[in-house]
Structures are given as C-alpha cells and as structure tokens.
C-alpha positions as CSV (number, residue, x, y, z in Angstrom):
1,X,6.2,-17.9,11.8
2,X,2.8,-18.5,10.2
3,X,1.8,-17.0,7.0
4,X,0.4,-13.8,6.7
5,X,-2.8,-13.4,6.2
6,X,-4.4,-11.4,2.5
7,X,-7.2,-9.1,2.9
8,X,-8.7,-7.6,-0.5
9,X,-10.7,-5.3,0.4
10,X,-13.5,-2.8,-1.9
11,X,-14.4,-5.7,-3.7
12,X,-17.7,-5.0,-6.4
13,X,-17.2,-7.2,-9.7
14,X,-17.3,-10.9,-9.6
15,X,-14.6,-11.5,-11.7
16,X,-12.6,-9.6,-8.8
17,X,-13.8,-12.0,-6.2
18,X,-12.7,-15.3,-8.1
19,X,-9.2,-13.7,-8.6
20,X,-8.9,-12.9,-5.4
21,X,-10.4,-16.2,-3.9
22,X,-8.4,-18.0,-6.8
23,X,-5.0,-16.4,-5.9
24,X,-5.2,-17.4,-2.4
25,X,-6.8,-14.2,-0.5
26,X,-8.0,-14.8,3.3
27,X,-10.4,-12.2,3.5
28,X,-12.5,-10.3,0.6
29,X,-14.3,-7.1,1.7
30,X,-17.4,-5.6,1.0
31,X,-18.4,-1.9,1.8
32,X,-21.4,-0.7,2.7
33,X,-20.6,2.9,3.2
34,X,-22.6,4.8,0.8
35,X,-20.4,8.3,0.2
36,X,-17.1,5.5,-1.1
37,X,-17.1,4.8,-4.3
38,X,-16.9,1.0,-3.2
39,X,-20.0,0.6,-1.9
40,X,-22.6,-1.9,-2.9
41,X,-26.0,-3.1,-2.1
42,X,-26.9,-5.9,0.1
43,X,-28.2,-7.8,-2.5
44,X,-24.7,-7.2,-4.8
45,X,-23.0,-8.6,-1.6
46,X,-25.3,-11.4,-0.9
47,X,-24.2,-13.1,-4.7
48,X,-20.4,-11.7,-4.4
49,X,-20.0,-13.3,-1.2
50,X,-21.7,-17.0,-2.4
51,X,-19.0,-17.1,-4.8
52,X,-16.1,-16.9,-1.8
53,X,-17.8,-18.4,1.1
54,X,-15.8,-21.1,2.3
55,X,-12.7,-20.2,0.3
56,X,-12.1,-17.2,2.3
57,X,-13.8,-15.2,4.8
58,X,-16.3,-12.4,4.3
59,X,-15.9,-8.9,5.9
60,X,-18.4,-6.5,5.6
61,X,-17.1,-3.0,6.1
62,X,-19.3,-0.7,7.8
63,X,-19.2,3.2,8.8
64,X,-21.0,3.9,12.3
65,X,-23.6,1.7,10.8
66,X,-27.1,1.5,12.4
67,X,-29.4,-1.7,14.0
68,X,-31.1,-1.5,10.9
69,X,-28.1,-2.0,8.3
70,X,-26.4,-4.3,11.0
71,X,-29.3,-6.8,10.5
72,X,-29.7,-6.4,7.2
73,X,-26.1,-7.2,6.3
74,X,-25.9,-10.0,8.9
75,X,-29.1,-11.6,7.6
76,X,-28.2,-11.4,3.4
77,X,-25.0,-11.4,3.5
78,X,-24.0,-13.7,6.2
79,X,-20.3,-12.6,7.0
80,X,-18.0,-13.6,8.6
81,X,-17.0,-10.4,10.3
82,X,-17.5,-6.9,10.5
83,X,-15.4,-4.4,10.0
84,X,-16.3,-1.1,12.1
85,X,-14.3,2.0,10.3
86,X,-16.1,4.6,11.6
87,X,-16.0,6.0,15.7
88,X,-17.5,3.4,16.8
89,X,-17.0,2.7,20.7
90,X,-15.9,0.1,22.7
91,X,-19.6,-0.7,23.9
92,X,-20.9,-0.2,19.9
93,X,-18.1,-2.7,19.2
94,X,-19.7,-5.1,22.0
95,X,-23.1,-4.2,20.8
96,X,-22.3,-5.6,17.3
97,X,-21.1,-9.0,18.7
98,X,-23.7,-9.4,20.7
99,X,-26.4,-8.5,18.4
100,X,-25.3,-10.3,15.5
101,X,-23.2,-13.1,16.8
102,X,-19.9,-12.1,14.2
103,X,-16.8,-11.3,15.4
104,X,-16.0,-7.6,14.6
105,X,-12.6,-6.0,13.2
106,X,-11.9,-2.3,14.3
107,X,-10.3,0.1,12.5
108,X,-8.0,2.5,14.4
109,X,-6.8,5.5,12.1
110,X,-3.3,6.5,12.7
111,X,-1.3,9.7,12.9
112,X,0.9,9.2,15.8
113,X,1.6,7.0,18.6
114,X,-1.3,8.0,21.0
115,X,-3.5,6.5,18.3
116,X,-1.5,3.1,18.4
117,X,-2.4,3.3,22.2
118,X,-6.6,4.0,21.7
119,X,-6.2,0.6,19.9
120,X,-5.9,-1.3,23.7
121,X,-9.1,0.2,24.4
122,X,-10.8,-2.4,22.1
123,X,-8.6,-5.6,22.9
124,X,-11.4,-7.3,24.9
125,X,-14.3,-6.8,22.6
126,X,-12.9,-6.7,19.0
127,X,-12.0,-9.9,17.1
128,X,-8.9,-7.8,15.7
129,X,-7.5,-4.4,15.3
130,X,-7.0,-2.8,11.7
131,X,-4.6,-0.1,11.7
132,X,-4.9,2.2,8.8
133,X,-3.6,5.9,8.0
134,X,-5.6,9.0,9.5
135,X,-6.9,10.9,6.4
136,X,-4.5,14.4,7.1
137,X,-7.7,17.6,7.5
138,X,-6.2,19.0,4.2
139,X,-7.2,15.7,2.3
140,X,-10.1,16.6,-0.1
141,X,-12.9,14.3,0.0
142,X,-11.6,11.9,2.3
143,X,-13.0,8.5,3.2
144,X,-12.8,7.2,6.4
145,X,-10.0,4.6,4.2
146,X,-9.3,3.8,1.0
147,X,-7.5,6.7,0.8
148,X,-4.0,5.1,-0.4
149,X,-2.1,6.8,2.7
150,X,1.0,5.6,4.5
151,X,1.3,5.8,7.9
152,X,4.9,6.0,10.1
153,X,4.8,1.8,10.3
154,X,7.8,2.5,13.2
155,X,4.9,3.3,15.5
156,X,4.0,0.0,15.7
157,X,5.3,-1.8,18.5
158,X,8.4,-4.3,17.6
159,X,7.0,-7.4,18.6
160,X,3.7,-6.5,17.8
161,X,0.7,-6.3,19.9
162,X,-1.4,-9.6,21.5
163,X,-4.4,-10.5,19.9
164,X,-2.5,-9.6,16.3
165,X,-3.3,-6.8,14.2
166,X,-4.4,-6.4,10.2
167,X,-2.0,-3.5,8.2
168,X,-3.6,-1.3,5.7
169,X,-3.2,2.2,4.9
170,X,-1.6,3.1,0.7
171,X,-0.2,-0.7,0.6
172,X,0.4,-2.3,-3.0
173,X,2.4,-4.8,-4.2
174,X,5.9,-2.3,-4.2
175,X,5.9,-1.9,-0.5
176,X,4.2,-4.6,1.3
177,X,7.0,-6.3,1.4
178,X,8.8,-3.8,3.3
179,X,5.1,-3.4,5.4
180,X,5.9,-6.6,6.2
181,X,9.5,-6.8,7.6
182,X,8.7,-3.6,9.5
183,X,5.8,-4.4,11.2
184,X,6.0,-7.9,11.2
185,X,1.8,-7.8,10.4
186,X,0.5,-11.3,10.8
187,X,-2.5,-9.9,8.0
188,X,-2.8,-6.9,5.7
189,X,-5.4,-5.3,3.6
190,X,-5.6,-3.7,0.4
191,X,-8.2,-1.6,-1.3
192,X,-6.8,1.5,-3.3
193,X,-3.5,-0.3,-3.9
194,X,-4.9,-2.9,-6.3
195,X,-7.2,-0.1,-8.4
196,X,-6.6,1.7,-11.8
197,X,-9.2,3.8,-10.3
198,X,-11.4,4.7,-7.0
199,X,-13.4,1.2,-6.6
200,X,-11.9,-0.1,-10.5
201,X,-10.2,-3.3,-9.1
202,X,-7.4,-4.5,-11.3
203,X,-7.4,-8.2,-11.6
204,X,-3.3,-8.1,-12.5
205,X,-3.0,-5.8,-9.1
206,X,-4.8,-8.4,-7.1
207,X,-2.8,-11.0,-8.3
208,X,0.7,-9.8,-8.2
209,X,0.2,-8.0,-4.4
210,X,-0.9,-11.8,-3.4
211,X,1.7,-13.6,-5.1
212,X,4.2,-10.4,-3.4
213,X,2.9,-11.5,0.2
214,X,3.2,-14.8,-0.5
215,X,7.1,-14.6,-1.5
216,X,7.6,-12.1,1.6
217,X,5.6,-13.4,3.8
C-alpha cells in the first residue's frame, strides 16, 4: 500500500509553507476565492509557491473562476494543478486542461450517496476527485469548503473508486486517522483543521496532522 498523500490547504504566511514543505506535505494550496478568508493575491502566491516548488506540488484553488483569473494564475503562479470548488462542469473541467495545460482536481461536495455517484461524471477529464462535506443550507456564511464539516465517510465505496480520490471535509489530526482506515484515501486535505482561526494556520497543527498521517498512513 503506498503512502498517503498530505494536502495543506489555505496556505497565506510563508512561515506556513516551509512547515508544511519541511514536514513532508505533498500538496500546499493556495485560494483564490475572494469571499474566504484564505484568499490571496496572485502576486502573494507567485512568492509562496517559489518557496515549495519542487518540494511539493502547487494547487491553486479556484471558485467557478473565469479565462481571465485562469490565465493569470497559470502564468504567475505556475501550478501544478487546479483545484475547481465551485459547479464547474464536466466541459469547464476540460476547458481548464485544455486552456492551461495543468491537470485539474474537482471538488464534489457531499451529503449523500447520489453525490458520491456525480463524482463519475468527471473521471475522464479531472486529474482527481476531492470529496469534501456539502455546507448543510442552515450553515451561516458558508464557503464552498473550509467549513470544518464531516461527512458520512461510509458512503464512500470500500475499495475506493479508480483514478483515486483526495479526502477533506472537518479533518485534523484527531480523526484522520480514523479518515484513513475508513476510507482507505490514498490523499487528504486539510484547511480549517490546522487553524486557531478562519485562514490563522497553526504551525504545531500542521505538523502534528502530518506527522499523524505519517504514523497511520
């Protein structure tokens, strides 16, 4: 069994990135969603990603993103992938690849099982699938993730699905564990479950929900 992959993801302060990179993460995220309290400039990402590239890969997180934000990202930032968290569509997810040349992660937001089957819509265009908790209606000021929710992992096919699959949605370094031996997850991502507050990474969080895969995983 290989070993599963780390995805920090809301990354903003470079001191963050070099613990993350420095601990062993696969992936670091950057969002460029305005309304999150994650989000960051192009130019913010351009210097946070020099200090990782090569060590791990860059995702850039976008939100139904336009042409014009597509480009920019791709040419300043240079990632390694996208990340599509919005409703983007099977042909937007093609568009992306195509336009940009970088493989593109989508995110399917779960609240039951017909949601784990949309995610076979995109397993001919996307790079990967990203299953994170659906935000409940009731949620105030929800994001479309980084919300620190749980979803029913049991949904998830035993066995998994082909192509592999990321796991987010409220991890931290007290469950993944169990995320793990559950779901089997060859990757999972973390955002709100390594913060002392919305988009306030904590470098001690970061470390210690590695160092947790690591042991579990």
């Amino acid at each position: 069994m290989s070993e599963t992959k780390i995805k920090i993801c809301g990354l903003s302060d470079p001191a963050h990135v070099r613990t993350a990179v420095e601990a062993g993460a696969d992936y670091v995220g950057f969002v460029f969603y305005e309304p999150s309290p994650r989000n960051i400039s192009t130019q913010v990402a351009q210097a946070l990603a020099t200090l990782a590239r090569g060590r791990a890969k860059i995702v850039a997180l976008v939100v139904d993103a336009d042409d014009g934000l597509i480009d920019r990202i791709n040419a300043e930032v240079k990632p390694d992938f996208f990340q599509a968290h919005g409703s983007e569509t099977v042909d937007r997810i093609s568009e992306i690849r195509a336009r940009t040349g970088v493989p593109v992660i989508k995110v399917i937001k779960v609240a039951d099982a017909a949601d784990i089957e949309a995610a076979g819509a995109y397993a001919d265009v996307a790079a990967m699938v990203l299953f994170d908790a659906k935000a409940p209606e009731t949620l105030a000021n929800a994001l479309p993730g980084g919300n620190g929710i749980l979803f029913d992992w049991d949904l998830l096919p035993q066995g998994g699905l082909s192509g592999g699959f990321m796991l987010s949605g409220g991890l931290e370094a007290d469950n993944v564990a169990e995320a793990i031996r559950v779901t089997g997850a060859p990757a999972v991502d973390v955002s709100s479950g390594v913060e002392t507050a919305p988009g306030s990474k904590d470098a001690a969080a970061i470390v210690k929900f590695i160092e947790t895969v690591r042991q579990h995983g």
